[in-house]
N, C-alpha and C positions, 0 to 999 in steps of 0.2 A: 400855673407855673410861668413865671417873668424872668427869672434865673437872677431873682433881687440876691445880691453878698449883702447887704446890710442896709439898718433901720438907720436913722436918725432920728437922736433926742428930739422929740416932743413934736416930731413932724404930723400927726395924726391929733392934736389935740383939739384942732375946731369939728369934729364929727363927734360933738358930744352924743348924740342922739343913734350913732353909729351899735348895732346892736350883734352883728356877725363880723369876724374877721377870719380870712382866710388868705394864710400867707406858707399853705403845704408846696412841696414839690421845689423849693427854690434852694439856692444857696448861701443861707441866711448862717454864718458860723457864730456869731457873736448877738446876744439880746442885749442893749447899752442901756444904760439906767434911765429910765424915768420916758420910755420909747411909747408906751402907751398913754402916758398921762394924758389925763382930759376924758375920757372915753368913758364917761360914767355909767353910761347903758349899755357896756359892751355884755353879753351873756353867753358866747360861744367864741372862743379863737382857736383858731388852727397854725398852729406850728410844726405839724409832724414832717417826715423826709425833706429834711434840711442838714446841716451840720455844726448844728450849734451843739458845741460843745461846755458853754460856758454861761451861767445865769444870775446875771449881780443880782446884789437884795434887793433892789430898787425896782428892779422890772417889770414888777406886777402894782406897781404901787397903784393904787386908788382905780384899779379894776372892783368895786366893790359888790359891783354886781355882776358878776364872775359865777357864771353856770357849771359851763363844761370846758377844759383844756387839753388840748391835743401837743403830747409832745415826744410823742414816740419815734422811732424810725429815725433819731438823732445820736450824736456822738456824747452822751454824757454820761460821765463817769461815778457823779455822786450826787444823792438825791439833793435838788436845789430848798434847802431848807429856807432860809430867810426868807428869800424869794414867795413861798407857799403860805410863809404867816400872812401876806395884806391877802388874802382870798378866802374870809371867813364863809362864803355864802357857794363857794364850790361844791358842785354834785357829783360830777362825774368828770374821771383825770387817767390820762393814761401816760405811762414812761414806759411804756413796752419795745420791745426793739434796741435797748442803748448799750450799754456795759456798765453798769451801774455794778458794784462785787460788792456794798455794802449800805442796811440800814442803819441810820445811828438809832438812839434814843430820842424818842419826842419828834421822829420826824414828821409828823403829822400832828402834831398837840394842836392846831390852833385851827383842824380843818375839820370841824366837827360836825359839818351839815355836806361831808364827803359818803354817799350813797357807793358810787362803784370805782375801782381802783385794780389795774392794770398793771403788772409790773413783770408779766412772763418775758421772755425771752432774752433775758439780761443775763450779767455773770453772778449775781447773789453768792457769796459764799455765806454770811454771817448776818445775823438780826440781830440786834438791841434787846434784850429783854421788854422793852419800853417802849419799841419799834413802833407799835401801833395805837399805843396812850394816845387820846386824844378821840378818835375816830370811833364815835358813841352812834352816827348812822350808818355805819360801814354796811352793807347787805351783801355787796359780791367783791372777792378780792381774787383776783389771778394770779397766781404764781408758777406758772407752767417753764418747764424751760429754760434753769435756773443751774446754780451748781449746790444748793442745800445738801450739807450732809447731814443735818439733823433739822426733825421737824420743829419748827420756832412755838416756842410756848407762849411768847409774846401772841397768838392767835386767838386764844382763853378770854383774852379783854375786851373781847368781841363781841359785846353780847346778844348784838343783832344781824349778828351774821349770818347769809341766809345760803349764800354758794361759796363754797371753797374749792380749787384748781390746784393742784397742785404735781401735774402729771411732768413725768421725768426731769427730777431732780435724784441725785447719787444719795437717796437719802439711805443711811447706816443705820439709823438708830429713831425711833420712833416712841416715847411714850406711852406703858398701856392709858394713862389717863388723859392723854392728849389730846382727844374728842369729846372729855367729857363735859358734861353742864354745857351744851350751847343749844340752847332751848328754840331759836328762833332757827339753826340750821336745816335748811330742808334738802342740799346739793354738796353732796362730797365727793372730790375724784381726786384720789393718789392711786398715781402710775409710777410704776418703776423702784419701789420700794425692794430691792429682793432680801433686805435683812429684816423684813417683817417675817415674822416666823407664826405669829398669833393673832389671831382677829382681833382689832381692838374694842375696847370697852369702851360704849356710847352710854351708858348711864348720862340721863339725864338730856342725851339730844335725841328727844321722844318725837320733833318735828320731823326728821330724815324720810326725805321721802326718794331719794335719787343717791345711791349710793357706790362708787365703782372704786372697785381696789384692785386693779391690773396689775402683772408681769409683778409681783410679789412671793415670797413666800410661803405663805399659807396653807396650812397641813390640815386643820379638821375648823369646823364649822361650831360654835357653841349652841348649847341646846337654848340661853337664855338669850337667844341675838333677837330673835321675832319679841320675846317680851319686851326690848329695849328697843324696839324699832317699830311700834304699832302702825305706823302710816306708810310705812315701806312702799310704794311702790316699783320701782326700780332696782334692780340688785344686780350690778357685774361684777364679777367675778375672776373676770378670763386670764388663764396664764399664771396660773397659781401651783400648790401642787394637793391641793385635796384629795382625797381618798375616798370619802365615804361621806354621804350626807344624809341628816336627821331629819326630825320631821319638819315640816313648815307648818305646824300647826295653829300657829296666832299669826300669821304674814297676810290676813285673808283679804287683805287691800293691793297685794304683788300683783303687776301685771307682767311686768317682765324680769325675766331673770336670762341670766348668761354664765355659763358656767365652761365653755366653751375650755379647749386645752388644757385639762387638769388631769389628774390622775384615778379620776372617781372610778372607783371596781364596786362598787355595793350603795345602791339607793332605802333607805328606808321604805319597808312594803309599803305606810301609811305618808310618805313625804309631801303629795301633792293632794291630799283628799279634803283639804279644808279652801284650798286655792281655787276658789270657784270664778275669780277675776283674772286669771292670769291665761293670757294670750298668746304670750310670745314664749318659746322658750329653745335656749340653746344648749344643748352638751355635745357640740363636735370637738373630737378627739380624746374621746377618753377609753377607758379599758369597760362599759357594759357588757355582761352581759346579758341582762335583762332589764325591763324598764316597765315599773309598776303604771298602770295606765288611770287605776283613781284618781278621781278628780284634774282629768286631764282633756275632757270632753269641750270644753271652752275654748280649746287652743285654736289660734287660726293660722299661726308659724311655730315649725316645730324643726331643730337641724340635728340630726342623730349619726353626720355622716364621718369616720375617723373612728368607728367601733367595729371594728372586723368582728367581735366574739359578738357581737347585736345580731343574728341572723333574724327572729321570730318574726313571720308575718305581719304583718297590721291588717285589721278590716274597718271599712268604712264607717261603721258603727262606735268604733273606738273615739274618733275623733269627727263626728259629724260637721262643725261647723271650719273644719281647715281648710286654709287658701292655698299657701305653702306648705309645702313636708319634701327635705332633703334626706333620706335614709342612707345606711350604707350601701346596697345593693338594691339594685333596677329591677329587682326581683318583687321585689316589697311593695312597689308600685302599681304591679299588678291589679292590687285590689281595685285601684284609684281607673280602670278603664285607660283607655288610648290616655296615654300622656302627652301627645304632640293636642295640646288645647285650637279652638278653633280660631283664638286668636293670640299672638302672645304675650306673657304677663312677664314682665322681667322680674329678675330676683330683689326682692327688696331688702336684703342685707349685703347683699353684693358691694364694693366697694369703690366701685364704676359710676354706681350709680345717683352716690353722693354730691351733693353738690361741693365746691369748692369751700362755702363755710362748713357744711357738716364732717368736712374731710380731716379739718382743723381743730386739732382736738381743745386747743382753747378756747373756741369758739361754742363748743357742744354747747345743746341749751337740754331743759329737760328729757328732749326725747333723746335717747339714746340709738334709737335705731330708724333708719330713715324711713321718710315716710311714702303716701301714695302718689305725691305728688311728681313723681320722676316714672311713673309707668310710661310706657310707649307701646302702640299700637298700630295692628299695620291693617288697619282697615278704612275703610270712609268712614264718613262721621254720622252717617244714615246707618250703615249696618253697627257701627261700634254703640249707638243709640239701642238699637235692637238686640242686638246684644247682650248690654249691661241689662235692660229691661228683663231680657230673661234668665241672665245672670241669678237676679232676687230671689228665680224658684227654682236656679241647675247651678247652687257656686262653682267655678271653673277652679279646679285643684291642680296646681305647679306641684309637681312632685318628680325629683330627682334623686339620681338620674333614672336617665327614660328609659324603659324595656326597647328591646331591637332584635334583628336575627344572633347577634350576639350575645344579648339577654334574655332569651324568650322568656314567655310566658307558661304556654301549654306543653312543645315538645321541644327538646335538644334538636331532632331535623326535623325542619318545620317543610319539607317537602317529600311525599312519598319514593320520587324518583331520585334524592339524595338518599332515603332512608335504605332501599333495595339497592341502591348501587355500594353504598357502606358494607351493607352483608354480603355482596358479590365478592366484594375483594375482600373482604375478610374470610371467605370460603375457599376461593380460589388462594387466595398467598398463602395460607393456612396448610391446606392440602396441599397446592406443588411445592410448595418450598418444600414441606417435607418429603414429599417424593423426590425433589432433588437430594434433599438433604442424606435421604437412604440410599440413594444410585451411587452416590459419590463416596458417602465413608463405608456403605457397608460392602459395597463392590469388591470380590477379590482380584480384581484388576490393579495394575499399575496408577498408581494416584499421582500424577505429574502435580505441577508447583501450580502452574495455572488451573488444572483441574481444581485443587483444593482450595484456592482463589474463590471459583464459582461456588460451590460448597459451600464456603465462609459467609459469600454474598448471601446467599438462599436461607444461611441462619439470620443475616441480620433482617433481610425481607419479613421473614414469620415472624421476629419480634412486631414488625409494624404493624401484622396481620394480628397480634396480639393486642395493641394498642388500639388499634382500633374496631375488636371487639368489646373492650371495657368501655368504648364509646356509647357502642351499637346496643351494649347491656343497660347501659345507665337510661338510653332513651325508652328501652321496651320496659324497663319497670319506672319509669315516670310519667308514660303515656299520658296524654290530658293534663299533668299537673306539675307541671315540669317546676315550677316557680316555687311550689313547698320545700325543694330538696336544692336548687341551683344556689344557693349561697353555701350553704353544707359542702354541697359536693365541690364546689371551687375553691373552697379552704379546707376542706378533708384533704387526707392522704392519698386514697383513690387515684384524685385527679393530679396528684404530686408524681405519683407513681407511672401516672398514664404518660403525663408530660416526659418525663424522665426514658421509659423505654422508649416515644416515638423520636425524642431525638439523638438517643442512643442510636436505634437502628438507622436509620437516615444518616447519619451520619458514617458511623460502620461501614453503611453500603455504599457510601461516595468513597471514602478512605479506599475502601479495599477494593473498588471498581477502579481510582486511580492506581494502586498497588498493581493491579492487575496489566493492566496498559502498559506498566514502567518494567513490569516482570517479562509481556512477551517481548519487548525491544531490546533489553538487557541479554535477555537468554538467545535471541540473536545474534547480537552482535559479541556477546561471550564466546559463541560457536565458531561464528566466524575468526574472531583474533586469538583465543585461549584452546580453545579446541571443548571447550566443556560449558554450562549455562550455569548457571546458583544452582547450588541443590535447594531440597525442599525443606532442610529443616532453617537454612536462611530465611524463604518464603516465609514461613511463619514465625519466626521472629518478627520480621516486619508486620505481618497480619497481628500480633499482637501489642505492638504498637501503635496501629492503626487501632484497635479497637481500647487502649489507655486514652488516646486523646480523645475516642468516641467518649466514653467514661468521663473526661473533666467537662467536654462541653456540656454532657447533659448533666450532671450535678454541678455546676455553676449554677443556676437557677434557684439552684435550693438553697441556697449561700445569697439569695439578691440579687447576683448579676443576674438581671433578666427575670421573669416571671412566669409560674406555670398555671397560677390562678387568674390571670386577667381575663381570662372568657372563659366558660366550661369546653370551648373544646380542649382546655388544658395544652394548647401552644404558645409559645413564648413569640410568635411573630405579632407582630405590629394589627391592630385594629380599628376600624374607623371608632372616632371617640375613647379610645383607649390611651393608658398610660402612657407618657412619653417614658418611662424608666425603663423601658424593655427595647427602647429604639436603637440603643450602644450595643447591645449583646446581639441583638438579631440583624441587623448591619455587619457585626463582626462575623458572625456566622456563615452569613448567606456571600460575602465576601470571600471567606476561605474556601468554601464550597465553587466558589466562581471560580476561582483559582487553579483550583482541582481539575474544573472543566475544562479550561484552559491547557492544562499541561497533559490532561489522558487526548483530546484532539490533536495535542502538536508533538505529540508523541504520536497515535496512532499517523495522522498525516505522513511524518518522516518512514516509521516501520513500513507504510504502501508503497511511498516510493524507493524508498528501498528495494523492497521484491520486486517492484516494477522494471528494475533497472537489473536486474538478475543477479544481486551480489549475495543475495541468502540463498544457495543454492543445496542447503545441508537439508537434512529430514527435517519436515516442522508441521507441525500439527494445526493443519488447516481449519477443521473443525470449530478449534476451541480461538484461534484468532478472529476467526468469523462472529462467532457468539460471544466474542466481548464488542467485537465492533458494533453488534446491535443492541448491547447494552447499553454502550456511549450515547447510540442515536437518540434513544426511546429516553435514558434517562436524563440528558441535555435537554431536549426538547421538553419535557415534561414538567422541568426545573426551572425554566425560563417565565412562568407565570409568577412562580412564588419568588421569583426575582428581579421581575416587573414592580409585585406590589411592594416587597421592603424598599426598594430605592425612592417609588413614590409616594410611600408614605414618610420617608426621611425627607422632601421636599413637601409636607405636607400635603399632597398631591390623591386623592383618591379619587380618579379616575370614572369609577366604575361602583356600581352597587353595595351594599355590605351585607346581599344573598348571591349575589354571584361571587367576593370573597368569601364567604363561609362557604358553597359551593367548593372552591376552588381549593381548601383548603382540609375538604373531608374528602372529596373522589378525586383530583388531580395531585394532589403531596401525595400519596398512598401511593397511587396507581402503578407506580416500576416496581413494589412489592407484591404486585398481581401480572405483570406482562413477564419481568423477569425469568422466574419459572414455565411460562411457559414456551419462552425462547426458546429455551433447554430442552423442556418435552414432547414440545413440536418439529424442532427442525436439529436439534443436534443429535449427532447418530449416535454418539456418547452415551445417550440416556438408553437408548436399544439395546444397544452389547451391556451395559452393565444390567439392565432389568434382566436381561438372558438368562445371566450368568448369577446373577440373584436366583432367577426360577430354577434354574437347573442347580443351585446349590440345595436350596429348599427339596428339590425330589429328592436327590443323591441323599438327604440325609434322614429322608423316610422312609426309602426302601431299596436302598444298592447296599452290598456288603463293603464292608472295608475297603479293601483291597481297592473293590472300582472303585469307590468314590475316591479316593485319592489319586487313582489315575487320570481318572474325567477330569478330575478339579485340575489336575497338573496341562491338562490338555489344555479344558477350557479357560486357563488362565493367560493362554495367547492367542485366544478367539475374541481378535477385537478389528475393527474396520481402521485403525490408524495405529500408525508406528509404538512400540511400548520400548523401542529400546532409549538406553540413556542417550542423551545425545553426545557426552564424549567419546564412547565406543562408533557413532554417528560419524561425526567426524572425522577419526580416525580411520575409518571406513571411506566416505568421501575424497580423502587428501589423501589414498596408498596412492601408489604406482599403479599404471596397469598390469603388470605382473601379478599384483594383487586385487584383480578385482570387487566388486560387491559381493558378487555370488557366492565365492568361495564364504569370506569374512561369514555372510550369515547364513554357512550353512553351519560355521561355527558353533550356531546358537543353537542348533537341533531343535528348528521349526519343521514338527512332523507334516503339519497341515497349511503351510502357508506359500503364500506364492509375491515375488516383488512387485506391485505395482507402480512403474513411474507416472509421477502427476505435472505430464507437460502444459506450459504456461508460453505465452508469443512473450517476448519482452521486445521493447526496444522498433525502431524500424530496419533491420539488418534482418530480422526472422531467427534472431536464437534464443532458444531454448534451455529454463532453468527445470533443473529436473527437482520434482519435490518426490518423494519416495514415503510409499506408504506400504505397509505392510496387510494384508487381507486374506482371509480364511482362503484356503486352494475352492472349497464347494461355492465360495460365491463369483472367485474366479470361471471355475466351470458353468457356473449360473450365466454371467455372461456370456 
């Protein structure tokens, strides 16, 4: 590159003997007539990336012995005819690169010992019938790149034509006998055809050995295509819309085939039994669901992955001499031993690992799919020797994707002490939730808002407790062989269903744990300024609300957003190596739930200092404020893992193992569906007075007469260790006069057996005293 703008006539004429010329890379806009004369031995010139626009007839004159020309990567607009008649003895010519929109007729008549001819990436709309007259050694012609709306017949005249290119042009309209009779063709590629609807008729181009017809049409395959194509060895196909394919029965020369993005649902049982050469073969993305294995044992790459209904095993036996094998699920793998190989073998379809020519679809040469030469290796070149040597007698088999704690092989918990901590909490939530669940509705006690709160929680708890027992099931009846059923059951319903209630309940029990937070602060401060707190059937209103939005988050999933199949633990959170499509919805998720955390803490926060500061001084149910506080702790703190790993796995970020996430995802998510309950049946006195009052409803109605048992029940319906009255009468009570003090007001109530307890609290540094007022059986008064 000299940055030459232009030749001068005849300046070059004493280097008769001059046999190269190379004048690419400059700014050469104009070739002036008669520029190369003299140069009788010239056999190679290079004119490419310049900007010559412009090629009198004269330019080429008495170049006679005129090889090859470069003239591509220039500004020209219409093939320099005149010019191309003094260059009888031309082989090879490229115009690629220019704006050329149109062939005449005869533009090539006089170039008859023209071999190869370039002319992709121009504007072509129209050929000449005639276009190619003339051009009796033509072997490879490019036309990639083009704007063809119909495929030129002038190409028939061809008759030694041995590679045709033809990839993305808007072609419309295509000839069925448009390939027929070219005897010497052995290279065909049209891309981008999409109003080919029918596979064309090659009658008579019995050479075709490399055939590729992309991103077209094409709905069924002809039974007579193998007979019209004896030498076949290449066949793509990809990006079509096929259905169903027939046999290959005369193809027995295929080595590769690609069938890759179609629509195929049904292989013929006998399609590959005569294909005892064929090596490679592709159908990612289609609808299988079976894949006949005859005559398939030769293969050494195989890519089957984009078939969700493909579940059936493969054994090693099927396919003995494979290198590669992509399946849909890491389960399939299994067969194939540790899939992290001892050294590694990169993908050799991969797209990466093309080189810059093979990447270029005008450039493809026979092989269609890249070769071995782009492996990389991470070893020395002493062990990679030892190695490959015993490679000969162990092939190292790529097979994707790999088995992991996320796809195991043998068990769904690949750890005993995950396995018995699974059935812990699913015995425990199970059981107390339900023990909560009967204290609280079947109790003939007073059921306050926040009581029924807890309740609610304790239902959505047992869902998890449910959830994951359909875990805990699937592992004990797959025990050892986890891999036969792990694609099934991750596209079964099952695990649709498991997905669905855990993050139903989880979510439920966040909603209504913040419900609950926002319920006792409310009924506070209602007390205080209104004199009364929300009734209870407000409460639930909202508690059914909270459990409609629990409802859309967990059926989302099943709709796409998000995914309940991407692991068998049937969670929609994020996993190493896993879908990035699940990263939107459980980021959204785990966000609102943060959210949540955030406002039951700065709510609870405010309601502390509150009392602290002595302005709730009305009756309040110490108990049950306690026992959501230690809901908040346990369920905050326990939340914070599974919201460590969504944030960093949204920075691509995985920190930490992907058995201590699966871990953390079977015994830490659950876990407040097993503490929760027992918050309740340990330390809340709640759960005591109503088991009581359970038991003694259960005696009364085995054996007391009438009469008592409805006295008892009357009794024991205000045998409880805290306050059952409303809190507007509360109030009311609170703000008389002295005139009207407490005592009177509840003896109003005709409490045969109860006695007031005030529940003094320090507030403040002055030493006064908020009175919390509890009401308590007279016998446990007398107890103390």
């Amino acid at each position: 590159m000299n940055n030459i703008s232009q030749l001068q006539p005849s300046a070059l004429r004493h280097l008769r003997f001059l046999e190269e010329l190379r004048l690419s890379g400059n700014q050469i806009s104009r070739i002036p007539g008669e520029a190369f004369s003299g140069l009788y031995s010239l056999k190679i010139l290079r004119l490419d990336a310049n900007l010559i626009s412009v090629v009198p007839d004269r330019s080429f004159e008495g170049l006679l012995s005129l090889r090859h020309l470069w003239l591509d990567d220039n500004a020209l607009t219409e093939i320099p005819v005149r010019a191309l008649n003094h260059l009888p003895a031309l082989q090879a010519m490229t115009l690629a690169l220019n704006r050329i929109w149109h062939i005449p007729d005869f533009a090539f008549q006089n170039l008859s010992s023209l071999v190869v001819l370039h002319l992709h990436n121009n504007r072509i709309q129209s050929l000449g019938a005639n276009g190619f007259d003339g051009l009796h050694s033509l072997e490879t012609l490019d036309l990639n790149y083009n704007e063809l709306l119909e495929f030129p017949g002038a190409i028939r005249t061809l008759g030694r034509l041995q590679e045709l290119h033809f990839y993305d042009n808007p072609i419309q309209f295509v000839g069925q006998s448009a390939f027929q009779y070219l005897p010497k063709l052995h290279t065909l590629s049209l891309n981008g055809a999409t109003d080919i609807r029918e596979f064309p008729d090659l009658k008579g181009t019995t050479s075709l050995e490399v055939l590729t017809l992309t991103r077209a049409g094409i709905h069924f395959l002809p039974r007579r295509m193998c007979q019209q194509l004896p030498s076949l060895r290449v066949l793509e196909l990809s990006h079509n819309q096929i259905e169903e394919l027939p046999s290959f029965h005369r193809c027995q020369q295929l080595e590769e085939l690609d069938l890759s993005w179609n629509h195929i649902q049904f292989i013929h049982p006998e399609a590959f039994v005569t294909l005892h050469s064929l090596t490679k073969l592709d159908l990612t993305d289609n609808q299988l669901v079976t894949l006949p294995l005859d005559g398939l044992a030769g293969l050494t790459h195989l890519k089957l992955q984009g078939n969700p209904a493909l579940s059936e095993p493969f054994t090693k036996e099927s396919f003995p001499k494979m290198r590669v094998l992509e399946v849909p699920y890491a389960y399939q793998c299994c067969a194939y031993g540790s899939c992290s190989s001892f050294f590694r073998v990169s993908s050799q379809w991969k797209a990466e690992d093309m080189s810059p020519e093979e990447e270029d679809p005008h450039k493809r040469t026979l092989e269609l799919f890249p070769g071995h030469t782009d492996n990389h290796y991470d070893l020395d070149a002493d062990d990679l020797h030892l190695d490959l040597e015993e490679s000969k007698l162990h092939p190292t088999i790529q097979c994707t994707p790999s088995p992991g704690p996320f796809k195991p092989c043998d068990h769904l918990f690949e750890s005993w002490i995950i396995r018995l901590g699974v059935w812990v909490i699913v015995l425990v939530s199970v059981l107390c939730n339900g023990l909560v669940i009967l204290a609280v509705f079947a109790s003939p006690s007073y059921l306050s808002p926040v009581k029924f709160l807890v309740g609610s929680i304790a239902g959505a708890n047992m869902l998890t407790g449910i959830s994951c027992s359909m875990l805990a099931l699937v592992d004990t009846l797959t025990y050892g062989h986890f891999a036969r059923y792990g694609a099934r059951w991750e596209t079964g319903a099952g695990c649709r269903v498991t997905g669905f209630l855990s993050v139903l309940a989880s979510q439920a029990a966040i909603f209504l744990l913040t419900l609950a937070a926002v319920q006792c602060s409310l009924s506070a401060s209602c007390v205080r300024g209104y004199g009364k707190s929300p009734s209870l059937g407000k409460v639930k209103a909202a508690a059914g609300c909270c459990l409609l939005l629990s409802c859309v988050a967990a059926v989302l999933p099943l709709f796409s957003i998000g995914e309940y199949g991407a692991s068998p633990l049937c969670l929609p959170y994020p996993i190493p190596e896993g879908k990035p499509s699940t990263l939107g919805f459980t980021v959204a998720l785990v966000m609102t739930n943060v959210l949540c955390f955030l406002t039951i803490t700065g709510t609870y926060i405010r309601l502390y200092c509150n009392l602290l500061k002595g302005e709730f001084s009305a009756v309040w149910d110490c108990a049950m404020v306690k026992h959501v506080a230690w809901l908040i702790f346990t369920n905050c703190l326990l939340y914070c893992p599974v919201a460590f790993l969504t944030f960093s796995s949204t920075l691509n970020l995985f920190l930490i193992t992907p058995e201590v996430i699966k871990s953390i995802f079977l015994v830490v998510l659950p876990l407040p569906a097993c503490l929760n309950p027992l918050l309740y049946l340990l330390f809340n006195p709640h759960f005591r007075d109503d088991f009581r009052l359970l038991r003694q409803k259960g005696q009364d109605k085995g054996g007391l007469p009438q009469s008592c048992r409805a006295e008892d029940t009357e009794k024991s319906s205000y045998d409880s260790t805290q306050a059952l009255v409303n809190f507007s009468d509360i109030d009311h009570m609170c703000d008389a006069p002295d005139s009207l003090a407490a005592r009177p007001i509840l003896d109003s109530y005709s409490f045969p057996s109860m006695t007031l307890i005030p529940c003094q609290q320090r507030v403040g540094t002055r030493g006064r005293r908020g009175a919390v007022l509890s009401i308590v059986p007279a016998s446990l008064t007398a107890r103390r």
